[in-house]
DRENPANU-196765 format. One line per field, with one value per residue (C-alpha): residue number from 1; x, y, z. Coordinates in steps of 0.05 Angstrom, whole numbers, plus 5000, padded with zeros to 4 digits. Layout:
N
i = NUM ...
x = X ...
y = Y ...
z = Z ...
# end
This chain:
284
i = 1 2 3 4 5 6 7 8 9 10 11 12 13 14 15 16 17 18 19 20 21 22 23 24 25 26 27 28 29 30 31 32 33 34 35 36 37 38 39 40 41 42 43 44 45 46 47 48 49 50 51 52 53 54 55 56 57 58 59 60 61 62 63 64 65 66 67 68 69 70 71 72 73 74 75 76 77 78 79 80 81 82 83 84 85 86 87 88 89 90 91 92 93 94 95 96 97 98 99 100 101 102 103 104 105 106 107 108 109 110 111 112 113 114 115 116 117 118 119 120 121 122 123 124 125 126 127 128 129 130 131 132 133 134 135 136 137 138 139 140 141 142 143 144 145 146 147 148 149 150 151 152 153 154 155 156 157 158 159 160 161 162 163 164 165 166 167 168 169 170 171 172 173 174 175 176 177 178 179 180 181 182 183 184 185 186 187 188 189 190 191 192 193 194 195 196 197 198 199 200 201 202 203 204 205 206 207 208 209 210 211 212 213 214 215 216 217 218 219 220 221 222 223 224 225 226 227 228 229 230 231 232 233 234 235 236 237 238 239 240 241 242 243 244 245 246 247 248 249 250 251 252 253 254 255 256 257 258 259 260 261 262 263 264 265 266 267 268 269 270 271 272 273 274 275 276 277 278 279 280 281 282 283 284
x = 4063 4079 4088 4011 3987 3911 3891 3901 3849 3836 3911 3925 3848 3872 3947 3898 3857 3911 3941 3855 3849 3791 3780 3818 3777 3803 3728 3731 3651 3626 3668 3724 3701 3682 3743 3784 3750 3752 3829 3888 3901 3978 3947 3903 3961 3990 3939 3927 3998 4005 3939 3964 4036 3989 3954 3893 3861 3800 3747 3767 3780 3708 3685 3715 3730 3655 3667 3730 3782 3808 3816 3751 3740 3754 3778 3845 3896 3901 3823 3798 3735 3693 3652 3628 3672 3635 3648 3722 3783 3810 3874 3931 3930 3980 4024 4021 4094 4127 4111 4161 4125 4142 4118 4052 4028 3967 3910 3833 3821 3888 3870 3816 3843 3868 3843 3788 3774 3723 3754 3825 3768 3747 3819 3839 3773 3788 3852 3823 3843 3783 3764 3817 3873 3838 3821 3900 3922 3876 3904 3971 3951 3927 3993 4038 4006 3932 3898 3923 3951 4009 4031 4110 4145 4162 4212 4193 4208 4290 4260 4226 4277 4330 4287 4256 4310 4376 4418 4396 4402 4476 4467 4445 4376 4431 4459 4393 4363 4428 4407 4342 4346 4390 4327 4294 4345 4391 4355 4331 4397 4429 4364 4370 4435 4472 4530 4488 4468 4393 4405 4441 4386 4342 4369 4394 4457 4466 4477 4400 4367 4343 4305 4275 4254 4241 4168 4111 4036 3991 4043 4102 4143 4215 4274 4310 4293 4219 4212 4259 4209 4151 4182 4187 4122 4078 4122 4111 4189 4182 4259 4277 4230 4218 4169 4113 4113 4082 4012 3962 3940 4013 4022 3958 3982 4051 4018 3972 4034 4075 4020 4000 4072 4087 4020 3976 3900 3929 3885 3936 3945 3956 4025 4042 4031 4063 4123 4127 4106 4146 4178 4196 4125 4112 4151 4135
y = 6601 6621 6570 6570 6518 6476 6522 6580 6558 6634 6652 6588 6608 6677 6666 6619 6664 6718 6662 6649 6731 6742 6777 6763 6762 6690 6659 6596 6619 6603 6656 6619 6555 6578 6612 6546 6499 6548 6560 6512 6453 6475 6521 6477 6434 6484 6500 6437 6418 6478 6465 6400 6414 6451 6396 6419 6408 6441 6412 6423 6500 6508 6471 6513 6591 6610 6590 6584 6603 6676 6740 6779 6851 6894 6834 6845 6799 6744 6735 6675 6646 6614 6667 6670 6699 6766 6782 6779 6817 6815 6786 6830 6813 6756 6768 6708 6676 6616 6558 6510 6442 6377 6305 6283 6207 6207 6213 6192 6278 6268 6207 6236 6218 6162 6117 6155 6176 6227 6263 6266 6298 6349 6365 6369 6414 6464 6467 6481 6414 6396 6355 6321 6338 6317 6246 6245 6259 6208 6160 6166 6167 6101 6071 6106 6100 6064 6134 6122 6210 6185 6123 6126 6091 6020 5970 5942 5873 5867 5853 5926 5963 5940 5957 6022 6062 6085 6063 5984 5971 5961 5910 5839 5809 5777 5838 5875 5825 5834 5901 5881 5841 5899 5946 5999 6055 6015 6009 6081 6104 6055 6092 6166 6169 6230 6195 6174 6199 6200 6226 6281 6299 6300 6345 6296 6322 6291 6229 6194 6231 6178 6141 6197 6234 6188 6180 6209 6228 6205 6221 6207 6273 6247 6283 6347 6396 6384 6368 6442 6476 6461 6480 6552 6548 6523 6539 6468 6445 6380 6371 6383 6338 6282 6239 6302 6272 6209 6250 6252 6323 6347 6285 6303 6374 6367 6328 6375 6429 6394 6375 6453 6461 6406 6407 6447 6449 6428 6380 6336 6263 6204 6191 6268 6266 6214 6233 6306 6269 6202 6184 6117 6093 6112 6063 6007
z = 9202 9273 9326 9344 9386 9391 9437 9388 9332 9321 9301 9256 9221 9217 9180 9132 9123 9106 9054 9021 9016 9063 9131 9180 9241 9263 9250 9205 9176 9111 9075 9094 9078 9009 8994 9028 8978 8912 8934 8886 8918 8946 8976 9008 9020 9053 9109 9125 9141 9181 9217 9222 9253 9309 9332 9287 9225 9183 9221 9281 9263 9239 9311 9358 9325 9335 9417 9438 9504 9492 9527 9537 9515 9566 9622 9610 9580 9625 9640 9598 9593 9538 9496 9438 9381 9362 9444 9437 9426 9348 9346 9312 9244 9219 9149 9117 9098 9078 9122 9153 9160 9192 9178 9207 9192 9142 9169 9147 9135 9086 9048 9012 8951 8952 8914 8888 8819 8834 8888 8841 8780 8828 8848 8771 8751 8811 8787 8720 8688 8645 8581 8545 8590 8651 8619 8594 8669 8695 8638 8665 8736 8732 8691 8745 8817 8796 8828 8890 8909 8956 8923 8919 8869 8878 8857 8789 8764 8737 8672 8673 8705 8650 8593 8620 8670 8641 8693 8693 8610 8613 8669 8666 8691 8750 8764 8769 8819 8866 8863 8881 8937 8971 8980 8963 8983 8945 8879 8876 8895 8835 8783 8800 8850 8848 8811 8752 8694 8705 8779 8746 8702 8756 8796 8848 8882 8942 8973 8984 8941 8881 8944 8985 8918 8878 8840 8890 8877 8822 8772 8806 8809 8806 8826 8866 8806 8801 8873 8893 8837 8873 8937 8909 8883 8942 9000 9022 9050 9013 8992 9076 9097 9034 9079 9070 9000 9030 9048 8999 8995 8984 8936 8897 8897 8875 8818 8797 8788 8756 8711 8694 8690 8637 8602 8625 8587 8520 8488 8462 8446 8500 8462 8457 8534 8553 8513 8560 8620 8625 8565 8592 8609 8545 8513 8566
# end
């Protein structure tokens, strides 16, 4: 999205509107709404981040698009005054394209789901994950992050991390808490580190990525590969800017893909999911 500011509501509503498929006359009305809340969840994600690098967000939009500061049919360009929408000039119409987003601290419009069961089912059943595949996904959920969209994964005990992750089992329990009691960065980096094996697998390539990428959402996407994949498929610029990982509607929705990615609908076992999703936790 362009560089539009807060006191451009119509132009940010009009690029979403371009991204939901529906007129765009710059109005945030009930057809956007609709189409907003039937649309996947990254592409939720998406909108809100951008509305959010402007200084904006959803409900503001809806506020201030029916009445808002723009030039007046027929006044010229530079006469402004407050009018009401169906009075004004239509703004040229915005192609919508990949969005560059920057980190914005959560917020109470982006913990919606945090935490919260029924919020994560609706997300799930919009995204058309329903029956036994939802109850799987909220299964795992609450093993990995206990439903909480934005949790990021934390330092286990030394006793877990040398029977679960690859890189600890050679070490001992001493070595492991040395580790340990270095920090975070420094653990993550010693799990998935671009030097080790698992890092490797993951994708991870450079230096700092087994911390900043290491296990976010409600199923803890892990890694540069997943994390690059859903990159390409949101637009989302999660792997320039890791900390977006740390919001909850980008979380929830990096879940979600990976999750239709990896499983899908199938109505499969807990054990045959948990043996595509995280092998490890499977066993713990």
């Amino acid at each position: 999205m362009a560089s539009y500011s807060a006191d451009q509501p119509w132009l940010s509503t009009q690029w979403a509107q371009g991204l939901l498929g529906v007129t765009q006359d710059g109005i945030w009305g009930p057809s956007t709404d609709e189409a907003f809340n039937r649309a996947p969840v990254a592409i939720r994600a998406r909108i809100e981040s951008a509305l959010s690098e402007a200084s904006l967000s959803v409900y503001s939009v809806k506020r201030v698009t029916t009445t808002v500061t723009r030039p007046v049919v027929g006044a010229g360009l530079n006469v402004r005054k407050a009018a009401p929408m169906s009075q004004l000039v239509q703004p040229v119409p915005v192609k919508a394209r990949n969005v560059a987003v920057r980190a914005a601290p959560i917020t109470a419009r982006t913990m919606n789901y945090q935490a919260d069961e029924a919020m994560i089912r609706r997300s799930l059943t919009e995204a058309g994950i329903t029956g036994i595949s939802q109850e799987n996904f909220i299964f795992q959920a609450k093993k990995e992050s206990s439903l909480v969209a934005n949790a990021r994964e934390r330092m286990p005990s030394a006793g877990f991390a040398k029977g679960q992750m690859r890189s600890f089992i050679p070490m001992s329990l001493a070595e492991i808490e040395a580790i340990r009691r270095q920090g975070e960065r420094v653990f993550f980096e010693a799990a998935y580190g671009h030097l080790t094996s698992k890092g490797r697998e993951l994708g991870n390539i450079m230096p700092g990525d087994g911390y900043l990428m290491r296990g976010a959402g409600a199923i803890q996407v892990t890694g540069r590969a997943n994390w690059a994949a859903f990159e390409r498929f949101s637009g989302i610029r999660v792997t320039a800017d890791p900390s977006l990982a740390n919001r909850a509607n980008i979380a929830m929705a990096m879940s979600i893909w990976f999750w239709q990615k990896r499983v899908g609908g199938a109505a499969i076992s807990v054990a045959a999911m948990q043996r595509i999703v995280n092998p490890g936790l499977a066993r713990a």
